[in-house]
C-alpha positions as CSV (number, residue, x, y, z in Angstrom):
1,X,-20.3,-19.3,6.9
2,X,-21.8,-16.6,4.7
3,X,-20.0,-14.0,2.4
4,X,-19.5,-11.0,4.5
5,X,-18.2,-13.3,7.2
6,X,-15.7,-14.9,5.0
7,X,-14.7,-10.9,3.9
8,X,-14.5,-10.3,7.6
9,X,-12.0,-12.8,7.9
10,X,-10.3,-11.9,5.1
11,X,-9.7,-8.3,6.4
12,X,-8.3,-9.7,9.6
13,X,-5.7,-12.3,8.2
14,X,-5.4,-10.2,5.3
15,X,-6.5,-13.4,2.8
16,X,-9.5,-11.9,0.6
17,X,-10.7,-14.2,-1.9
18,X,-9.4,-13.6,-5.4
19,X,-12.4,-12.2,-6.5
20,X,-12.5,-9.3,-4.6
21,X,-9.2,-7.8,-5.0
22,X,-10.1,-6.0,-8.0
23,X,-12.0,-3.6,-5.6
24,X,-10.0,-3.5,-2.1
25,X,-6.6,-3.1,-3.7
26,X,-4.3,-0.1,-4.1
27,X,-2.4,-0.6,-7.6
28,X,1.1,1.3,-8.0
29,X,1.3,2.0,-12.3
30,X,4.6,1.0,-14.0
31,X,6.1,4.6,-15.2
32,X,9.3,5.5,-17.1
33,X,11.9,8.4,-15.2
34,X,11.9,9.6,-12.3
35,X,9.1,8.7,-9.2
36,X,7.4,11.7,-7.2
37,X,9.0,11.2,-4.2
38,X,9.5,14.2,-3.1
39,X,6.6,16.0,-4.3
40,X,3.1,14.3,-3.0
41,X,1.6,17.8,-5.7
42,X,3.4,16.4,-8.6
43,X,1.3,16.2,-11.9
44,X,2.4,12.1,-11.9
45,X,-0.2,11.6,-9.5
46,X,-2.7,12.5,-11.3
47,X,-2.2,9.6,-13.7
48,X,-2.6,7.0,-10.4
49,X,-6.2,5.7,-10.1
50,X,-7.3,6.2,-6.3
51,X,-8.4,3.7,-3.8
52,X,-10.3,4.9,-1.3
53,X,-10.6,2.9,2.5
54,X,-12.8,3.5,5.7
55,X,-10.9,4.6,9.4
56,X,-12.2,3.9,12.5
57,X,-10.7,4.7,15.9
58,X,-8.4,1.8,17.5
59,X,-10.0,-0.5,20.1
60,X,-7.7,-2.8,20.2
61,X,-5.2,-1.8,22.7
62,X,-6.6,-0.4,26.0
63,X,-5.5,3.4,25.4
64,X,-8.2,4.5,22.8
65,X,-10.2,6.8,21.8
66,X,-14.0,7.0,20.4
67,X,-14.3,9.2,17.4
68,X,-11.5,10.2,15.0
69,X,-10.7,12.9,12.4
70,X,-9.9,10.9,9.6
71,X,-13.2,8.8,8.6
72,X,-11.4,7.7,4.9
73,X,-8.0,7.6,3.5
74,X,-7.4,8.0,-0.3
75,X,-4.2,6.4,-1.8
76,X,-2.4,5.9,-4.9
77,X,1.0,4.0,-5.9
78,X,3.8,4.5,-8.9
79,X,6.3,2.5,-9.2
80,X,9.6,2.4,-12.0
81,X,10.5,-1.5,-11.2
82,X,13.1,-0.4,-8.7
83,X,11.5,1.9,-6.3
84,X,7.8,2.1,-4.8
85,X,6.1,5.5,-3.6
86,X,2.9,5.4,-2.1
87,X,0.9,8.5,-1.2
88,X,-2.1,8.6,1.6
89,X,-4.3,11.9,1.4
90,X,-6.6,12.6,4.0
91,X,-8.9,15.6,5.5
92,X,-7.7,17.1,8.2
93,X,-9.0,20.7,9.4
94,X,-5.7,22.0,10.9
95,X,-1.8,21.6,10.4
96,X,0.1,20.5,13.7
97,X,3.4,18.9,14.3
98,X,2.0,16.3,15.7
99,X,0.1,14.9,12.4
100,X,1.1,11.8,11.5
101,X,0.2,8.8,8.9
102,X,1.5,5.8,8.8
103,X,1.7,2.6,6.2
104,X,1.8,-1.3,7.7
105,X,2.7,-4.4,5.9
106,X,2.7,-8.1,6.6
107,X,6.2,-9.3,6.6
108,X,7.0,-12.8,4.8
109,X,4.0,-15.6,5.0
110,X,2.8,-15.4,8.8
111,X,-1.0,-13.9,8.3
112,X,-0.7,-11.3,11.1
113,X,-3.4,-8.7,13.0
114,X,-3.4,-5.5,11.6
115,X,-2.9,-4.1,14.8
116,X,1.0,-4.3,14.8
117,X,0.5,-8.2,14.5
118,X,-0.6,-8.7,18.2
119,X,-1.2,-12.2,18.4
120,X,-5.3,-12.7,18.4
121,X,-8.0,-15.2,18.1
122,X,-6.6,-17.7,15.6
123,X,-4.0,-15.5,14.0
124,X,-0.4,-15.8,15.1
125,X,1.7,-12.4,16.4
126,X,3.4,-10.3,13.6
127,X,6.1,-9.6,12.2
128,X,4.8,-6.0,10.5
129,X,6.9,-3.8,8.6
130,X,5.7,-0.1,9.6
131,X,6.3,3.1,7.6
132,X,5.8,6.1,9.6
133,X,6.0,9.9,9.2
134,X,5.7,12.6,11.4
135,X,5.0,16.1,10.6
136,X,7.4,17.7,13.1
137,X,10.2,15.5,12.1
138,X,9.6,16.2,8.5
139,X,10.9,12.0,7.4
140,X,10.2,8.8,6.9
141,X,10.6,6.0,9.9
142,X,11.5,2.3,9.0
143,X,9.7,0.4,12.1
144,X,9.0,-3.3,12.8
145,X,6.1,-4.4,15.5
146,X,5.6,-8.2,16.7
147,X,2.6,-7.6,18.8
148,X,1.4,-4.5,21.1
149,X,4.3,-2.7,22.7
150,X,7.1,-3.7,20.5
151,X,6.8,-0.9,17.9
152,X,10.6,-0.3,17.3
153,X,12.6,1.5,14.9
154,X,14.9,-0.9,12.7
155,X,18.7,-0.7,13.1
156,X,18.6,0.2,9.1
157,X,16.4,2.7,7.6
158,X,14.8,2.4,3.9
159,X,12.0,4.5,4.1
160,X,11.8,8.5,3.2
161,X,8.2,10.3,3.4
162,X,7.5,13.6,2.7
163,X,4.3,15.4,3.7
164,X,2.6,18.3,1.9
165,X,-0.6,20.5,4.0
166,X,-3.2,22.1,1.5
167,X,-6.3,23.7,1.7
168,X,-7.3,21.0,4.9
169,X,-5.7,17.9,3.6
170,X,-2.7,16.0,4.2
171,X,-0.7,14.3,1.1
172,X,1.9,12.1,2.2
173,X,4.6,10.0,0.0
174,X,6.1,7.0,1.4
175,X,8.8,5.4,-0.5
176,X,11.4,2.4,-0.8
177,X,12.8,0.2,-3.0
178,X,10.6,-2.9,-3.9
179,X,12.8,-5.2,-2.5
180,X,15.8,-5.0,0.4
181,X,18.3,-6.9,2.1
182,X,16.4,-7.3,5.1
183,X,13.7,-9.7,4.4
184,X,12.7,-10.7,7.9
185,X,12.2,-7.0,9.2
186,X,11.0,-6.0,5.5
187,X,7.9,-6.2,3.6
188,X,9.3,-7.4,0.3
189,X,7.4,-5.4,-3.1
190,X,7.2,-8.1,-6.0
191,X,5.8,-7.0,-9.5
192,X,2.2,-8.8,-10.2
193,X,1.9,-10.0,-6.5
194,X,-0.7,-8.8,-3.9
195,X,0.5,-8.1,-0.4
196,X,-1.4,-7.1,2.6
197,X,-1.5,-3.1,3.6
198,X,-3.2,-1.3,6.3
199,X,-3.3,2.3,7.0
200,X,-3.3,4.5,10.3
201,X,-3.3,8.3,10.8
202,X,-3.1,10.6,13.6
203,X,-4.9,14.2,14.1
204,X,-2.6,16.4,16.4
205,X,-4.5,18.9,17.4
206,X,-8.3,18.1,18.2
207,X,-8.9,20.4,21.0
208,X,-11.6,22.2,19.6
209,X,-13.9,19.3,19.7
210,X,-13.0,18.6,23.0
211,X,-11.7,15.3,21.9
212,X,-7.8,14.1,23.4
213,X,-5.3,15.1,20.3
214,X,-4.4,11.6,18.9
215,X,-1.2,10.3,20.0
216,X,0.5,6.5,20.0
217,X,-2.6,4.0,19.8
218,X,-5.1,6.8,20.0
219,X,-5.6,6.9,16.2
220,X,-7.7,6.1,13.2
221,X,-7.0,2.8,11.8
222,X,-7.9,0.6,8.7
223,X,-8.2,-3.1,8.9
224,X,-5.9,-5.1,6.0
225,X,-6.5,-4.6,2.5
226,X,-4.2,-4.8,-1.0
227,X,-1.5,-3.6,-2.2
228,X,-0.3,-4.4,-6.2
229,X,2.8,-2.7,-7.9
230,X,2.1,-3.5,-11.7
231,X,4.2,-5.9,-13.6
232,X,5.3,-4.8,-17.1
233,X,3.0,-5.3,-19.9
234,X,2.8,-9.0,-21.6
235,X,3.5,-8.6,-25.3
236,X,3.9,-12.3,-25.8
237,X,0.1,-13.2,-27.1
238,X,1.0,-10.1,-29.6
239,X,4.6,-11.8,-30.9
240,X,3.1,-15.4,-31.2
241,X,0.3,-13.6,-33.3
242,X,3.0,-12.0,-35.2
243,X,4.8,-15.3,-35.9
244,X,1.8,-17.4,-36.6
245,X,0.9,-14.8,-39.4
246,X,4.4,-15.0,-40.7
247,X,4.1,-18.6,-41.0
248,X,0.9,-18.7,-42.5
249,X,2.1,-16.2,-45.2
250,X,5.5,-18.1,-45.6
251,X,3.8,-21.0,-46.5
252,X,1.4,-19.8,-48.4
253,X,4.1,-18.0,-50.2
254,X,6.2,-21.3,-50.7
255,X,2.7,-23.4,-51.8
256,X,2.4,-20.5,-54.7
257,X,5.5,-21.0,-55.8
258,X,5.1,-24.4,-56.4
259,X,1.7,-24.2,-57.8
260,X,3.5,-21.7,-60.4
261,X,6.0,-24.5,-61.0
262,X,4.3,-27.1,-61.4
């Protein structure tokens, strides 16, 4: 099997070879204070490197449709060791309530289908951890999928959102605390690890075009790609220098002194 196939099956089951996740992986810096939740304009996003990932329309489920506003998402990640926030921006020619982006997330080891984990070809069915925002309700939406019509909100909620229209794009913060108590509904965020992330937006208006507004599985969708919160820095090579020239002048110290002696 050649290269691109092996890729191919990587962004299905959402297991890239090492090698490439250096260039299909969204990387959320380590920063001291407070994270930009709340504010998808704040100056602290400037400092996170984008990633950038192709959208295509849905063809997975029956309902679909064949062209979609959003051909690429850009997204960025901070995190402070506690808490993750992850902001998707995207171009989108009007504001209407019914905009809406959405973040998905493999959930424990099962290598699911980026489309809500429906069970297909030799990948077993979900679970997926969905984050959701809509602009009419203004919030974040905590959802789990196991497979097409079984998108459901969870009993608890962990995820806020906050969305911010500009000049014909969308900024949108999701965020969540890296790890929860609900590890079989949850996508759980560990520092230094790579977990699998797809991306999914919806354009409410599209009339003009005379393209269906999107709505439910009529959307534009990525396949699976990387996510990385940032461990802390490794000073360790820096202290064993440290203590090896310590040494070394120690005993170079201790060897004059005898010399002088002697």
């Amino acid at each position: 099997m050649g290269v691109l196939a092996l890729v191919g099956l990587g962004l299905v089951w959402g297991t890239m070879p090492a090698h490439s996740q250096e260039s299909v992986a969204v990387r959320a810096n380590l920063v001291k204070g407070s994270l930009p939740t709340d504010d998808p304009t704040a100056a602290a996003w400037a400092t996170a490197q984008p990633a950038e990932f192709p959208m295509s329309p849905q063809v997975h489920w029956p309902v679909r449709i064949t062209e979609v506003t959003a051909k690429t998402v850009k997204v960025r990640g901070l995190h402070d060791g506690k808490n993750v926030a992850i902001m998707v921006e995207y171009s989108d020619p009007t504001e209407d309530p019914d905009d809406a982006a959405a973040l998905e997330f493999m959930v424990g080891d099962t290598k699911a289908h980026f489309a809500h984990g429906q069970p297909m070809f030799q990948v077993e069915g979900g679970p997926v951890n969905i984050w959701y925002w809509k602009n009419k309700d203004g919030k974040g939406v905590d959802m789990s999928a196991k497979g097409f019509g079984t998108l459901k909100p969870q009993s608890h909620q962990d995820v806020n959102a906050k969305g911010v229209y500009q000049s014909g794009t969308w900024k949108v913060v999701f965020s969540r605390p890296l790890a929860t108590e609900h590890p079989t509904e949850d996508t759980q965020i560990k520092p230094g690890d790579f977990i699998s992330i797809a991306f999914a937006v919806w354009d409410g208006k599209k009339l003009e075009s005379g393209q269906p507004k999107e709505k439910g599985s009529e959307k534009a969708i990525s396949s699976w790609w990387y996510f990385r919160a940032e461990p802390p820095p490794d000073y360790s090579p820096y202290i064993y220098a440290l203590l090896a020239v310590a040494l070394a002048v120690g005993f170079e110290l201790v060897l004059v002194r005898r010399l002088k002696k002697g």
